[in-house]
SEZA-437951 format. One record per atom (N, C-alpha, C): atom name; y, z, x; residue number from 1. Coordinates in pm, whole numbers, plus 32768, in hexadecimal, padded with zeros to 4 digits. Atoms other than C-alpha are relative to their C-alpha. Example, Ala and Ser with C-alpha at 12.3 -4.5 7.8 and 13.67 -1.06 7.14 Angstrom:
REM residues 2
   at      v      w      u     i
    N   7F89   8000   8059     1
   CA   7E3E   830C   84CE     1
    C   8078   8000   805A     1
    N   7F89   7FFA   7FAE     2
   CA   7F96   82CA   8557     2
    C   806D   8049   7FB3     2
This chain:
REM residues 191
   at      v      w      u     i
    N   7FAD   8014   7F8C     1
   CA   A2E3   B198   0727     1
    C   7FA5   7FEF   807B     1
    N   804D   800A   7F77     2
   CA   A258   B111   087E     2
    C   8000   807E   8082     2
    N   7FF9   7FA8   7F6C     3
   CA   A1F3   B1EC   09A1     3
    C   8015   7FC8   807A     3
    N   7FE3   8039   7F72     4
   CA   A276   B1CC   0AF7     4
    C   7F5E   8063   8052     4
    N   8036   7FB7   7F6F     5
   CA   A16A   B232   0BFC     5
    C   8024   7FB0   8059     5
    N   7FE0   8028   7F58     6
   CA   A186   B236   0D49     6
    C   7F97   8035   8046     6
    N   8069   7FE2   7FB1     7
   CA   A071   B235   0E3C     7
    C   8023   8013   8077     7
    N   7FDA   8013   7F86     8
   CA   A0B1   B2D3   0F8F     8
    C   7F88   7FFF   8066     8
    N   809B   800B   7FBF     9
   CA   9F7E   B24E   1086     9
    C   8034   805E   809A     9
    N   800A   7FFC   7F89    10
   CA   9F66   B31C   11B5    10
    C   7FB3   7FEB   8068    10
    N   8090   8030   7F84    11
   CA   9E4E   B27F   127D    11
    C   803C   7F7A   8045    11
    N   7FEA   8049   7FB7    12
   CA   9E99   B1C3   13BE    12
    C   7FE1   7F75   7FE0    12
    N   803F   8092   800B    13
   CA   9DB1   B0A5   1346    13
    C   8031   7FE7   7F80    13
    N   7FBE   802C   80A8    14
   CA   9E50   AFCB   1221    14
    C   7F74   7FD2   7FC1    14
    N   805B   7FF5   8020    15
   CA   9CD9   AF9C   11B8    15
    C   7FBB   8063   8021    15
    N   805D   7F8A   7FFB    16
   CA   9C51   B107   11FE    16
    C   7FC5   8023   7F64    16
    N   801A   7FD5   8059    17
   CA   9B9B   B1B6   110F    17
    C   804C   803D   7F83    17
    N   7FB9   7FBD   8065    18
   CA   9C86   B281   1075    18
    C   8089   7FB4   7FAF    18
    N   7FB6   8038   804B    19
   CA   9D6E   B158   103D    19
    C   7FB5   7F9D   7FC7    19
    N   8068   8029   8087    20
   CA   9C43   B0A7   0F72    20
    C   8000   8034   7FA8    20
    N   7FC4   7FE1   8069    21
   CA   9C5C   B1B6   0EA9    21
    C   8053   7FF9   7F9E    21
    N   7FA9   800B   8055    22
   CA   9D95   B1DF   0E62    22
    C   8025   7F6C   7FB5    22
    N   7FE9   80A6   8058    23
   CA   9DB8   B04F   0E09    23
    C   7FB9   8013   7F80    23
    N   8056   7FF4   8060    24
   CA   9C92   B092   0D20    24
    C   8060   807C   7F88    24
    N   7F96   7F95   8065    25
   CA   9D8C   B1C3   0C78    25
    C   8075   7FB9   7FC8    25
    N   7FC3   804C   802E    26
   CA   9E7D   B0A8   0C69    26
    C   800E   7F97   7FAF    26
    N   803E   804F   8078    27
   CA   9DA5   AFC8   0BB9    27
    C   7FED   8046   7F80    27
    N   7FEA   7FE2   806F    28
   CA   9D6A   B0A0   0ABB    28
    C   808F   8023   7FA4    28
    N   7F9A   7FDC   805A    29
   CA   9EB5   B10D   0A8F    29
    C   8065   7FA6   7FEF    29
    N   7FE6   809B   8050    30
   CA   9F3C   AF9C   0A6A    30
    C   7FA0   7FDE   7F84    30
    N   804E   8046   8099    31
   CA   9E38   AF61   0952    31
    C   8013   8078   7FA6    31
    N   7FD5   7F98   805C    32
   CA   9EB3   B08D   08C7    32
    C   809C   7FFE   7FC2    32
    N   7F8B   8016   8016    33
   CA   A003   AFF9   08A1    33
    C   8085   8027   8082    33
    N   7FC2   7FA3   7FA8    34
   CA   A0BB   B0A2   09D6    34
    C   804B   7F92   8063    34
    N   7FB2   806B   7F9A    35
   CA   A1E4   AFFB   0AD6    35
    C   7F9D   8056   8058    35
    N   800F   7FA8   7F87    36
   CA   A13E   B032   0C44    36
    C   8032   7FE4   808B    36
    N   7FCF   802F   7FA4    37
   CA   A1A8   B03E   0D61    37
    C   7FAE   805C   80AC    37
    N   8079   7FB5   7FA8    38
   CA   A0CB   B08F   0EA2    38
    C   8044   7FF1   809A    38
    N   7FDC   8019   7F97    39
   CA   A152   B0DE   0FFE    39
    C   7F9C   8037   805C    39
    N   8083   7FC1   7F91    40
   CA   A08D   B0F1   1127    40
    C   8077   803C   8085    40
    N   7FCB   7FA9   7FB5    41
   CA   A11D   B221   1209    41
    C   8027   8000   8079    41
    N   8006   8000   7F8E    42
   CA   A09A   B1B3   133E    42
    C   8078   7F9B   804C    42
    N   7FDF   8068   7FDE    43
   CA   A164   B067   1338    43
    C   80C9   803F   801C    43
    N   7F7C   8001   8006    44
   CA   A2C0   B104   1320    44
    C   8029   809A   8094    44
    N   7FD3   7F94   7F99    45
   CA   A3AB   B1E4   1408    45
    C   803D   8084   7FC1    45
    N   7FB5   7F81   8034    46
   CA   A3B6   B340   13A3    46
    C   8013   8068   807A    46
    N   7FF2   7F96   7F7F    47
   CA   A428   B431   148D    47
    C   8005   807B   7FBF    47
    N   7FFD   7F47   8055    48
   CA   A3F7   B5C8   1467    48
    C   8095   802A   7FE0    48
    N   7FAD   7FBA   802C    49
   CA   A4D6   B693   13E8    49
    C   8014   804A   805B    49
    N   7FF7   7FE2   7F8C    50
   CA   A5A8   B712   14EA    50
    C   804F   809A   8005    50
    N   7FCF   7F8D   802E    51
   CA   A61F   B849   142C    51
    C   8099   8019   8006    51
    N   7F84   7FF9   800F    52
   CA   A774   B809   1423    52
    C   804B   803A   7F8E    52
    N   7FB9   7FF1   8085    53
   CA   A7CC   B84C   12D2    53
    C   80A6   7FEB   7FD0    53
    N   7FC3   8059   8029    54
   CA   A8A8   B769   128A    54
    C   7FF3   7FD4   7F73    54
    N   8042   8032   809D    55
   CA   A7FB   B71B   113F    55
    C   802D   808F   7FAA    55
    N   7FC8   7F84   803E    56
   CA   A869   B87A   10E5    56
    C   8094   8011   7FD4    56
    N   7F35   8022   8056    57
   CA   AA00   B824   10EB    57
    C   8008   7FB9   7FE9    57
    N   7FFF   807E   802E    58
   CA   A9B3   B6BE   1098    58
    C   7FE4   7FF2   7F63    58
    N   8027   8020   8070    59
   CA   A967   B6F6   0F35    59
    C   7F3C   7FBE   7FE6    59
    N   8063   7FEB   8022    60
   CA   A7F7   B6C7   0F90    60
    C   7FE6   7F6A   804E    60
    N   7FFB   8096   7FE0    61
   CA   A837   B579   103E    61
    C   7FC4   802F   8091    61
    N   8049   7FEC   7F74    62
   CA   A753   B58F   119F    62
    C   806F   7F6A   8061    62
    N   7FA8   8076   7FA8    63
   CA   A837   B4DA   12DE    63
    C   7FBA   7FB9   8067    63
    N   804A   806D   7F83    64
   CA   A6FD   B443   13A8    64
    C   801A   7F75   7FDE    64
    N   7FDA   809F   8020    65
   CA   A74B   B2C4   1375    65
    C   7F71   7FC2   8029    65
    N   809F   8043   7FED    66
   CA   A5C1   B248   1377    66
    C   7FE4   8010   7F67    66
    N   8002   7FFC   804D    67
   CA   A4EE   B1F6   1273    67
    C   7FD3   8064   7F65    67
    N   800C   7F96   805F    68
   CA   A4C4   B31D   11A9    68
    C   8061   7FF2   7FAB    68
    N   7F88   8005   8080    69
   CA   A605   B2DD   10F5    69
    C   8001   7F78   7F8A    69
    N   803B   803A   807D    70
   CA   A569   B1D3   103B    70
    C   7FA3   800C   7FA7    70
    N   805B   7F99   8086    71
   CA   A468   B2A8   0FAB    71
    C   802A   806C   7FCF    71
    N   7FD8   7F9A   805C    72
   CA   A53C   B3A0   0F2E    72
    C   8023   7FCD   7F8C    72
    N   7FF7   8016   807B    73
   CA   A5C0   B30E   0E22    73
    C   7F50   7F9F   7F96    73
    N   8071   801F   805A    74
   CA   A459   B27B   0DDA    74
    C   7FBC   8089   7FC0    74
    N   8044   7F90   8038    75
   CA   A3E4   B3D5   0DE1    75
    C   8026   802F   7F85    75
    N   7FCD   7FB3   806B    76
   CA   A4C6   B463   0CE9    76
    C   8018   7FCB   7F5B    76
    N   7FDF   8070   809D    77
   CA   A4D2   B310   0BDF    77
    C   7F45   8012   7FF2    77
    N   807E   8003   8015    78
   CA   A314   B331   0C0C    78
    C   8011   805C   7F7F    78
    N   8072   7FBA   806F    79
   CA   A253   B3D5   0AC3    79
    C   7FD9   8031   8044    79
    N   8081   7FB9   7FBC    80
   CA   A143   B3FC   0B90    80
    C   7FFA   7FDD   8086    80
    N   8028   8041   7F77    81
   CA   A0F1   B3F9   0CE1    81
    C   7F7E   8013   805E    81
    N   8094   8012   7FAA    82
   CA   9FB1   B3BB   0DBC    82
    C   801D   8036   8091    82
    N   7FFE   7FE3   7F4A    83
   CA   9F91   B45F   0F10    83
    C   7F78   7FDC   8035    83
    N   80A9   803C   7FE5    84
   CA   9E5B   B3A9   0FB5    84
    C   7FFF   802C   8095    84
    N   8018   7FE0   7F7E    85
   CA   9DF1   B41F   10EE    85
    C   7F7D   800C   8063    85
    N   8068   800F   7FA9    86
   CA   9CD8   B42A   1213    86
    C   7FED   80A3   8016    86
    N   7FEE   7F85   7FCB    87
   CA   9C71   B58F   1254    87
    C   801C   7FEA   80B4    87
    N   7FEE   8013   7F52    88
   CA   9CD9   B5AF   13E2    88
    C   7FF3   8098   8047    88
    N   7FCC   7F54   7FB2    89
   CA   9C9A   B6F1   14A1    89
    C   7FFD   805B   7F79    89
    N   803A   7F86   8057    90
   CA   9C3C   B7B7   1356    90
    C   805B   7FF3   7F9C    90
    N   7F6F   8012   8097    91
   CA   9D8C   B750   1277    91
    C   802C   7F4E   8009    91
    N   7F88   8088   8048    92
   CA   9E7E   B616   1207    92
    C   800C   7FC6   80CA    92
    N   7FF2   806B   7FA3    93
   CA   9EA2   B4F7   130A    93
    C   809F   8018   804B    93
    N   7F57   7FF2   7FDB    94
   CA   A002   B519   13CC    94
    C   8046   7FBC   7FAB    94
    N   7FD3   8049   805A    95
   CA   A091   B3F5   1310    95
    C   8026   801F   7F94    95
    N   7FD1   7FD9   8060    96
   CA   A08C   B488   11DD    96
    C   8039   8096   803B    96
    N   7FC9   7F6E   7FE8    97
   CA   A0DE   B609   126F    97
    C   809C   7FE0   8021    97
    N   7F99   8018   7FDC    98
   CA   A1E5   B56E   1312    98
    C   8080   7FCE   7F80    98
    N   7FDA   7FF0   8065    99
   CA   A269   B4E0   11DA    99
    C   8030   807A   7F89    99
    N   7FFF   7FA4   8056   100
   CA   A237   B5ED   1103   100
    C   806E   807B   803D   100
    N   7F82   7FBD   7FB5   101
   CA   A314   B6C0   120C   101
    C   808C   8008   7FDC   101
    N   7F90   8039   8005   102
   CA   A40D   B5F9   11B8   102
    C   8045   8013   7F86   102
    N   7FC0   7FFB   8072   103
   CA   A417   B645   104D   103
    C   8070   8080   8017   103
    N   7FB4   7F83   801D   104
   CA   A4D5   B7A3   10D0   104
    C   80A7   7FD9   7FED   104
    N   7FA1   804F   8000   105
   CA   A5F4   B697   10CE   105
    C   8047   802E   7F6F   105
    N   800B   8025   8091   106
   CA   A5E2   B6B9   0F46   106
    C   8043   807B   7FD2   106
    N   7FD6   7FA4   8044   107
   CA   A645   B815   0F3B   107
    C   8052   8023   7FA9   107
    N   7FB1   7F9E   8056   108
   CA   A765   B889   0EE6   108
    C   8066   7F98   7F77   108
    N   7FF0   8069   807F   109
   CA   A78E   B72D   0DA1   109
    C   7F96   7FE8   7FDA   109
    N   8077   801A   802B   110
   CA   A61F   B6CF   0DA7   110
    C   7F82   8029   7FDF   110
    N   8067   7F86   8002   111
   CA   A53A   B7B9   0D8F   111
    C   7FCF   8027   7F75   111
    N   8020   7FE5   8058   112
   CA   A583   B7FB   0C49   112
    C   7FDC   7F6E   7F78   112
    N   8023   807F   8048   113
   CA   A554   B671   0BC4   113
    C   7F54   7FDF   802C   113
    N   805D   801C   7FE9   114
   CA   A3FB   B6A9   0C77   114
    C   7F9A   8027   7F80   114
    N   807A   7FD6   8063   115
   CA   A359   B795   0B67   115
    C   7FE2   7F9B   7F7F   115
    N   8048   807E   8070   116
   CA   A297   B6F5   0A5A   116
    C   7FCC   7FAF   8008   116
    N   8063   8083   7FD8   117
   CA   A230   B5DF   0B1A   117
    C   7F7A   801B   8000   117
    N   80B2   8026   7FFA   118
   CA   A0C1   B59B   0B07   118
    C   7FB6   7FB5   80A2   118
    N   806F   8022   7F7B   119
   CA   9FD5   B57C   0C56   119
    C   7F7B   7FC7   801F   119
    N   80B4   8034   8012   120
   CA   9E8C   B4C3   0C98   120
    C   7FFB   8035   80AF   120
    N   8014   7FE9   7F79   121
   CA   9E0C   B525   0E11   121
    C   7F6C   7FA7   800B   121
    N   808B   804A   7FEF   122
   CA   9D28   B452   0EC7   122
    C   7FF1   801A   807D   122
    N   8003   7FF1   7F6B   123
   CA   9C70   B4C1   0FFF   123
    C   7F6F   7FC8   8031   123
    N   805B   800F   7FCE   124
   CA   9B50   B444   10E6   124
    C   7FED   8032   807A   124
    N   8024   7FA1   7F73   125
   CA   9A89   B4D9   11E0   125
    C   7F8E   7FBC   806E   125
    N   80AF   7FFD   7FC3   126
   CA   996A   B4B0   12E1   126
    C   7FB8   8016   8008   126
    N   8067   7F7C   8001   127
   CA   98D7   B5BF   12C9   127
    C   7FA8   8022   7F8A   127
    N   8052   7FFF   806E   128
   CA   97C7   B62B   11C7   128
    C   8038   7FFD   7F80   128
    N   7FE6   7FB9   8057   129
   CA   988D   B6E1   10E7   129
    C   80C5   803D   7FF6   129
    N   7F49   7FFE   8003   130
   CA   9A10   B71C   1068   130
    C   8017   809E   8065   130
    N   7FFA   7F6C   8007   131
   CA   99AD   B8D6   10F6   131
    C   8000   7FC7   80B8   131
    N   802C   8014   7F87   132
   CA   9924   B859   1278   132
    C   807F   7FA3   803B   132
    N   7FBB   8097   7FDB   133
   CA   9A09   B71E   1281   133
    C   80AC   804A   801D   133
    N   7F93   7FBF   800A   134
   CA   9B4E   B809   124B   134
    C   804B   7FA7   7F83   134
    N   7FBE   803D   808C   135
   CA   9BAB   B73B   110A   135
    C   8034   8084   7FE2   135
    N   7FE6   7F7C   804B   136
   CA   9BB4   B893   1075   136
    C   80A8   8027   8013   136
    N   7F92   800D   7F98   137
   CA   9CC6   B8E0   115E   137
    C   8082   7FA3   7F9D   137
    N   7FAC   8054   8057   138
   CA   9DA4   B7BC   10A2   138
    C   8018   8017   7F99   138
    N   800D   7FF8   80BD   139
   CA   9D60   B80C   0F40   139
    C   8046   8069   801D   139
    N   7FA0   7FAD   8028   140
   CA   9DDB   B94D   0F7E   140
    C   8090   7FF9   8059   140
    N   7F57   8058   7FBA   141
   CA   9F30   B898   1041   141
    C   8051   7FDE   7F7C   141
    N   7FB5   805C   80A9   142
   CA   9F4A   B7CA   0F04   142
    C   800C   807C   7F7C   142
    N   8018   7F9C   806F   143
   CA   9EF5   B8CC   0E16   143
    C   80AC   806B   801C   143
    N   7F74   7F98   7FBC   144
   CA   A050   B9CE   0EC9   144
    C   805D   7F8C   7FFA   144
    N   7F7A   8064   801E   145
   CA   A127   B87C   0ECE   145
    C   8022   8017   7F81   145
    N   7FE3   804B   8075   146
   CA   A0E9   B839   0D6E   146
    C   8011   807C   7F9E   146
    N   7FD5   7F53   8051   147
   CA   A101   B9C1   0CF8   147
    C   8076   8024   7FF7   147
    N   7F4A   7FDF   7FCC   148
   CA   A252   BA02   0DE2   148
    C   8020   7F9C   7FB1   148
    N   7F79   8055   7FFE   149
   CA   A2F7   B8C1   0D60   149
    C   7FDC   7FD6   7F3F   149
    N   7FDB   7FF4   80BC   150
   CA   A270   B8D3   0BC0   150
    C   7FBF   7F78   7FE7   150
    N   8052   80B0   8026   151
   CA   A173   B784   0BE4   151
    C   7F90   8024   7FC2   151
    N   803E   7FD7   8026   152
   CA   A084   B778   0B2F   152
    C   7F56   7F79   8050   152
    N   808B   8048   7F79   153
   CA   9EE7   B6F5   0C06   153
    C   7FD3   7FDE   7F5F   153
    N   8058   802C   8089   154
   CA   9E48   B609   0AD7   154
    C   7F9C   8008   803F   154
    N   809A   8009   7FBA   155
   CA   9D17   B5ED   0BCD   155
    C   8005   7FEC   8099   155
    N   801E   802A   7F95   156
   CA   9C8D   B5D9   0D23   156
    C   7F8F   7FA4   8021   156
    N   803F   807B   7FF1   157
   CA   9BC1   B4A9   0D81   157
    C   7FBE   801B   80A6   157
    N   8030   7FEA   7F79   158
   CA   9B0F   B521   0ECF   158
    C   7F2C   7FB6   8002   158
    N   8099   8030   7FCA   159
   CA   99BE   B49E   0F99   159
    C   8015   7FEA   8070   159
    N   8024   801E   7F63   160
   CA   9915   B468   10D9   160
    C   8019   7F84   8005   160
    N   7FF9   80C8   7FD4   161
   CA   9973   B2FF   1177   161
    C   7FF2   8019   80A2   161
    N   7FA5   803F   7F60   162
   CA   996B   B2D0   12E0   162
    C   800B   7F83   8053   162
    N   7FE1   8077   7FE2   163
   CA   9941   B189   133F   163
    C   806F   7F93   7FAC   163
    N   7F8C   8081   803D   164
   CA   9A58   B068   12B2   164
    C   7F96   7FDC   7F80   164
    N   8046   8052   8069   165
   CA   99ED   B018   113D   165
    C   7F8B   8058   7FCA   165
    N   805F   7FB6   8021   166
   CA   98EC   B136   111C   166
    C   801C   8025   7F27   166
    N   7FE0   7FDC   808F   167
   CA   99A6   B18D   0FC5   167
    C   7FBC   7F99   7F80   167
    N   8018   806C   806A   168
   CA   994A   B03E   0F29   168
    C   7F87   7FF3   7FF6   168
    N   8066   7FEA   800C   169
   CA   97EE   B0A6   0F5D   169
    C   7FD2   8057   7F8A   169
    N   7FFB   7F9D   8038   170
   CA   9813   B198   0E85   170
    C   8049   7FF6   7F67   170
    N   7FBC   801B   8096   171
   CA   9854   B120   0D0A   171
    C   8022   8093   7FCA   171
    N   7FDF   7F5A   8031   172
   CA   9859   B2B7   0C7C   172
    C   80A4   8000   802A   172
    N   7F81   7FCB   7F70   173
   CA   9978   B301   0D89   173
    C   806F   7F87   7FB6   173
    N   7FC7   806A   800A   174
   CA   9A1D   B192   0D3A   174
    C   805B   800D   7F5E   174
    N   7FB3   7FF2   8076   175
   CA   9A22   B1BD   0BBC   175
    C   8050   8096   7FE6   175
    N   7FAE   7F8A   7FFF   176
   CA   9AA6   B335   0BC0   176
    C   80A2   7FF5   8011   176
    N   7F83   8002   7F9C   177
   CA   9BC9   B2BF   0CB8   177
    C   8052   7F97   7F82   177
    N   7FC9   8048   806B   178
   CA   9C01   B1A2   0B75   178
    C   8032   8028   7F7D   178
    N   7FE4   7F7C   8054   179
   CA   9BFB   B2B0   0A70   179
    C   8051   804D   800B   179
    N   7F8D   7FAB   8015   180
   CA   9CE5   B38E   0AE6   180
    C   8097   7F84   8012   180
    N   7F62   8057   801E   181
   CA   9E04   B242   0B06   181
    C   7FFD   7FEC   7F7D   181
    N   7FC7   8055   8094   182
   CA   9DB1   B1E7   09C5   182
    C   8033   809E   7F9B   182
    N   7FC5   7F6A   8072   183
   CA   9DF7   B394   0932   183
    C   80B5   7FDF   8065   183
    N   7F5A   7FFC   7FF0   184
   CA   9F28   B365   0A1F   184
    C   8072   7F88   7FE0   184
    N   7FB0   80AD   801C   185
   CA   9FB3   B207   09B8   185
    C   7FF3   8011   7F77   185
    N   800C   7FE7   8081   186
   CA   9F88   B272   0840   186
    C   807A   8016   7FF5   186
    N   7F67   7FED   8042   187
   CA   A0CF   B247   078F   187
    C   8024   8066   7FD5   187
    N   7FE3   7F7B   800F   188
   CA   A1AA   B35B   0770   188
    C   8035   8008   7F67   188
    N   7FD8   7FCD   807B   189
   CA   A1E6   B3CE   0616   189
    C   80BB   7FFF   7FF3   189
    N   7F61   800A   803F   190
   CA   A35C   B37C   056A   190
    C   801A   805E   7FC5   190
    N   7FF4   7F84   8020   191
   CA   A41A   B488   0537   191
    C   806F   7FE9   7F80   191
C-alpha cells in the first residue's frame, strides 16, 4: 500500500536550507514508492490560535477561516510527516510553531487519528553545533509533540548551514536527509 507524506517547510526562504533538505527527504521517499505532497508554511495564511475553543464543541472542527483548514485534513490522511525547519532564536521557525499551534484544533476528533503516524524532522542552523545553535531546544519540542500525541520520530536530519545552499555542500548531510524519505516512503505492510 502507498504512503502519503506530507512535508511541512517552515523556512521563510522557498530555497533555504532546511527546505533543500526536506526536498531531498522527498526524493527519497518518492523512489521509495510514496504519494508527496510538500507545503511551504511561509507562503500561506495561518493565523494563531486565538483560544477560543470552539474546536472543543465543534467536534474538533477549528472556526478560523484561513489556510490551516486545508492542512487538516492533509494532516490526518499523511503516514508520515516531515517538519523541516530553520533553527530561529534557539527553537522551530514561527511558520511552522505557528502551524503546529494549530494542530490544538485536532483535539477533541483528531488527536487520536494522529498516533502512529511516523515523523522525519529536519533542522538547520548557523551556528557550530545543534547544543550552541539551540537546535537542541527543537528536538526536544518535537520529541513532547510526538510523545503527547503517540507519533512515532524515524530520524532527525540536522546540520550547520548558514548561507543559501550551504546544505548542498555537504553530500553526508544531503544523503542522510535522502535516507530517512526513502525509511519513510517505504510501503506500508497489508494487513
Amino acid at each position: 500500500m502507498t504512503k502519503r507524506l506530507l512535508i511541512l517547510k517552515g523556512s521563510p526562504r522557498e530555497k533555504g536550507n532546511s527546505a533543500i533538505l526536506a526536498d531531498r527527504v522527498a526524493a527519497g521517499a518518492q523512489e521509495a514508492g510514496a504519494d508527496i505532497e510538500s507545503i511551504n508554511l511561509h507562503t500561506l495564511d495561518i493565523r494563531p490560535c486565538d483560544a477560543c475553543d470552539a474546536c472543543q464543541e465543534n467536534g474538533g472542527v477549528c472556526i478560523i477561516g484561513d489556510d490551516m483548514q486545508t492542512i487538516y485534513p492533509k494532516l490526518l490522511q499523511a503516514d508520515s510527516i516531515i517538519l523541516a525547519s530553520p533553527v530561529y532564536w534557539f527553537t522551530i521557525s514561527a511558520q511552522l510553531k505557528l502551524c503546529i499551534d494549530r494542530w490544538y484544533g485536532l483535539q477533541s476528533s483528531g488527536w487520536k487519528k494522529m498516533a502512529g503516524k511516523q515523523v522525519g524532522v529536519v533542522l538547520t542552523y548557523g551556528d557550530t553545533n545543534l547544543y550552541t545553535s539551540g537546535g537542541i531546544n527543537a528536538i526536544h519540542t518535537f520529541e513532547s509533540i510526538c510523545r503527547f500525541l503517540r507519533m512515532e520520530i524515524v530520524g532527525i536530519v540536522h546540520g550547520t548551514a548558514g548561507d543559501i545552499g550551504d546544505v548542498e555542500k555537504k553530500p553526508e548531510l544531503m544523503q542522510r536527509a535522502y535516507q530517512l524519505g526513502k525509511r519513510l516512503g517505504a510501503h506500508k505492510e497489508t494487513e
